[in-house]
N, C-alpha and C positions, 0 to 999 in steps of 0.2 A: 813696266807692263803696259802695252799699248792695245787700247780694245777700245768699240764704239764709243764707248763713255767718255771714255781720257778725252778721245779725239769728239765729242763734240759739245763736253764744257771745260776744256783745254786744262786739264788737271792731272796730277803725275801720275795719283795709284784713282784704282776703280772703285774707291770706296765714298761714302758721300753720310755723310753725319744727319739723320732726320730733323725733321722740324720738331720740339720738344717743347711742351707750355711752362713756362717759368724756368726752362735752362736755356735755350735756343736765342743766348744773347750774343753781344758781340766778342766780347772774351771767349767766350764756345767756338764760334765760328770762325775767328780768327788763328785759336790754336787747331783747329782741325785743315784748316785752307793751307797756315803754316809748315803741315806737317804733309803736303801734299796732297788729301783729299778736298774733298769738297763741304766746307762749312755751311749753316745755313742758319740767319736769323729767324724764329718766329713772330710773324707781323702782328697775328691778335695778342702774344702776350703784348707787347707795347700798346695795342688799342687803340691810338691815337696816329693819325699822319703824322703828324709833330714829333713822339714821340719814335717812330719809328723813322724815320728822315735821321733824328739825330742817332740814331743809334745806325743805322747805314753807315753815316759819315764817320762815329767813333769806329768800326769795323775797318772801314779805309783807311784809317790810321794806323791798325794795328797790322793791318796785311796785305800785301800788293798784288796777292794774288784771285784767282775767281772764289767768289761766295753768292751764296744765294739768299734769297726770303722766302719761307713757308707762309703761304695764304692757304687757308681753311674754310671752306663757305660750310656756314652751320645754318640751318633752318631754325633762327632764333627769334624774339619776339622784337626785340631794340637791337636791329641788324647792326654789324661796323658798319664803320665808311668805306665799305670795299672803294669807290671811285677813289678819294682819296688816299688809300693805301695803297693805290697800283701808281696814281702820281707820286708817290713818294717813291715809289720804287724805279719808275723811270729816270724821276729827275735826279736820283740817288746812282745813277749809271749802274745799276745791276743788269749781271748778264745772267742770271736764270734763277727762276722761278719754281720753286718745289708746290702743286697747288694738290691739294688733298677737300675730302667731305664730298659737298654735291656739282654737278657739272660744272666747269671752270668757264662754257663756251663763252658767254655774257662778255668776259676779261680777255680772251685769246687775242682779237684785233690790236688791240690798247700797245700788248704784252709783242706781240710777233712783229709789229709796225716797228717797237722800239728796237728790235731785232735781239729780244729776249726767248732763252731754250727757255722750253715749259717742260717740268715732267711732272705728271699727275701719279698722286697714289692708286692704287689702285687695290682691291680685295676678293677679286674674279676675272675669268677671262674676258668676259661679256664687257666687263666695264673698261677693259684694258684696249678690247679692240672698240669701243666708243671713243676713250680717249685718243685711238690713233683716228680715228676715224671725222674727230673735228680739231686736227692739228696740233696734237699736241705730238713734241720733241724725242720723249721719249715716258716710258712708266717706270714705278717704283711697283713690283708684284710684293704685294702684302699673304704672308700667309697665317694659316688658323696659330701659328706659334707667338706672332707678334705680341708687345702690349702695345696698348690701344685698343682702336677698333677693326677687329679682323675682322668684320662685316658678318655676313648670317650665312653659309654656306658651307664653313670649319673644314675648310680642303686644306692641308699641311701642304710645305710646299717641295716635298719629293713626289708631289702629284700638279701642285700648282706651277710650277717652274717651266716644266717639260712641256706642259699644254700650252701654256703663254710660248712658249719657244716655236711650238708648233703653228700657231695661229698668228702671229705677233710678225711682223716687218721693220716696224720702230726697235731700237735697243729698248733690255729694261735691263733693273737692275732688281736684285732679291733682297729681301727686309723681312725681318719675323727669324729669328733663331743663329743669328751672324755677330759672331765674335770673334775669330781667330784665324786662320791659316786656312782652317781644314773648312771653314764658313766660305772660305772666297774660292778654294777650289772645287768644293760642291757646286756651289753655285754659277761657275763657270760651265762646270762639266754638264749641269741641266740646262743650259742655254743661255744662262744671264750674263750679260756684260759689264758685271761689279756687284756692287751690295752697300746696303744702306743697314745703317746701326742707328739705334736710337739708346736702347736700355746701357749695351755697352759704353760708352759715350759715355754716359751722365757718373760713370764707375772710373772717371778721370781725374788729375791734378787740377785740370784748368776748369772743371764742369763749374760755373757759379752757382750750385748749392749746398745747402747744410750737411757737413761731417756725415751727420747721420742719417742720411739717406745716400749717400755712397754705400757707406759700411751697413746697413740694411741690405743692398743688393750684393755685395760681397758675401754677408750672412746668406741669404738666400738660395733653397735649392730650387730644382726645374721641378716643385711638388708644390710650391707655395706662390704661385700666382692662384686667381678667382676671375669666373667669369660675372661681371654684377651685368645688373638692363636687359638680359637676357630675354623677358617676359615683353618688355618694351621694345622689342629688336631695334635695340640702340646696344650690341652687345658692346663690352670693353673689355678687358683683360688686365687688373690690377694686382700688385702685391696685397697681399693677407696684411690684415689688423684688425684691431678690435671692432672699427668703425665698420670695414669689409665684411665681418661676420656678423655686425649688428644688421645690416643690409640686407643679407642674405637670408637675415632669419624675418626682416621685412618682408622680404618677396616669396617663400614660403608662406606664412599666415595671411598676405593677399590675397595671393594666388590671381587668378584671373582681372582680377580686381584691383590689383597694382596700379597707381597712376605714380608719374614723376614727381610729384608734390609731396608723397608720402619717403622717397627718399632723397629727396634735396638737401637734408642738411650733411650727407652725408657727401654729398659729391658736387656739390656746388659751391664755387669760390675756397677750397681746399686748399688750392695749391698753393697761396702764398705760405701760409702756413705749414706747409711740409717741405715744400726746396728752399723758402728763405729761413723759417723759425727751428726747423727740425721737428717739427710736432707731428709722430710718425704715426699717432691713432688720429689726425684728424680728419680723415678721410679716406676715400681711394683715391689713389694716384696709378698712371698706366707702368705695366712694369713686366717683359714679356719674360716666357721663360727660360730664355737664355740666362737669366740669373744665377743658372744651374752651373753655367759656362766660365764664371768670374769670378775671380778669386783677389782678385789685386786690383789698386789703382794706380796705374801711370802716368806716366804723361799722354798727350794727343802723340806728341813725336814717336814715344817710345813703344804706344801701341801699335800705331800705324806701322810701325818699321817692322817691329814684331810680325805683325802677318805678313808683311809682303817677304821677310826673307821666309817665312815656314809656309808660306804658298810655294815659293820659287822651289825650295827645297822637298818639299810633296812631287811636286810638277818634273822636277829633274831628277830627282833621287828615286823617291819611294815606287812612285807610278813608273818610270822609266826602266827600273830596276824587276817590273814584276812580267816585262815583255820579252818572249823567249827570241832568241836572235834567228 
């Protein structure tokens, strides 16, 4: 399948694996680049240039084809080394850049000189045609279905796809509710030129984390994700547990009066403990509701292969089939 995307971060199918906190390693990205999509390190989980440099270089060993790094700019109080993690990434020959959170503009010179695609997340039109609008490559349209943060606006994206379509000049691609066959040719059919997974992914052979948080999202229907931060329009979209409901009933007895200190221990530094230990109540973790969509783990190959033949077959067969000659 040949569509903007393929053609301009030179990759076979039009799918692209998210940037993910504590799975988004090089074993991830290499089995998904492998399998002809597009892989992609995350740089703050590594935290360090150091650390992320080497993990670059382990990636290039394990696959010769294009992968990317996800940068995140978080409005935090002990900022990374953004400078140093875009040098890592230059001098690491990556050719594209997944950058998500707050405005990337700051890094785009650094990024575009190297002759690095950028494609920014994005959670609205508005922010989609900013991002096209100080050069970036291409977007990822986030909608209110994703986990993470689907921003504060909760437009689904059988309304968000089509507007981006309409307003939009840069390719983007669809993220939030994409796992299958029937994901990539929706997603076409609204304007998008591929589709990006996150939750699906992490429900793989090769994802580097614990049993049981595979098999939690296999468990899981499209009823049991939670929206927490809501109060603090820092919304997220996580899988349910004890911690998630402990949260919840935080930000009820607040109310107004919630500040992020009162649920820190619920959501802050979690994740080692849930993708490395399996410890499923000890926090929230982002987890969209595509869960509802996943029943099984694969490999990267076997899934990817999977959609693209029941895209092909949607595309030629079913749709083909329902047009009077």
């Amino acid at each position: 399948m040949k569509t903007r995307i393929t053609e301009l971060f030179g990759i076979e199918h039009p799918i692209i694996q998210g940037g993910m906190h504590y799975v988004g390693f090089a074993e991830m990205a290499a089995a998904v680049s492998n399998a002809g999509g597009l892989g992609i390190i995350t740089g703050l989980t590594l935290g360090t240039p150091e650390k992320l440099a080497a993990e670059i270089a382990k990636c290039r060993e394990m696959t010769d084809r294009p992968f990317g790094v996800n940068l995140t700019f978080l409005p935090v109080v002990n900022s990374p080394d953004y400078p140093g993690l875009v040098k890592a990434i230059i001098e690491g020959g990556v050719k594209v850049v997944e950058t998500a959170g707050n405005n990337p503009q700051a890094v785009l010179p650094y990024l575009k000189d190297a002759g690095i695609k950028v494609i920014h997340k994005c959670t609205s039109v508005r922010h989609s045609l900013k991002a096209q609008a100080i050069g970036c490559d291409a977007v990822s349209v986030d909608g209110f279905e994703c986990g993470g943060h689907p921003g504060e606006d909760d437009v689904p994206n059988f309304i968000l796809l089509p507007r981006a379509a309409d307003e939009l000049e840069i390719p983007f691609v669809a993220s939030g509710g994409m796992a299958d066959g029937r994901s990539l040719v929706a997603a076409l059919a609204l304007g998008a030129e591929g589709m990006n997974m996150g939750t699906r992914f992490i429900a793989t052979k090769e994802a580097p984390v614990h049993e049981r948080v595979k098999q939690a999202i296999v468990a899981a229907s499209e009823l049991d994700t939670r929206l927490v931060m809501r109060p603090l329009r820092n919304t997220e979209r996580v899988l349910t547990n004890a911690a998630v409901e402990d949260l919840l009933r935080i930000e009820r007895e607040k109310g107004a009066d919630l500040k992020f200190e009162d649920i820190i221990e619920q959501v802050a530094g979690v994740y080692p403990r849930i993708m490395r230990e399996g410890d499923m109540d000890a926090g929230a973790w982002s987890c969209g509701m595509v869960a509802g969509l996943i029943d099984d783990i694969p490999t990267c190959a076997e899934l990817i292969a999977r959609i693209m033949r029941d895209a092909e077959a949607i595309i030629s067969e079913r749709l083909n089939g329902l047009l009077v000659p």
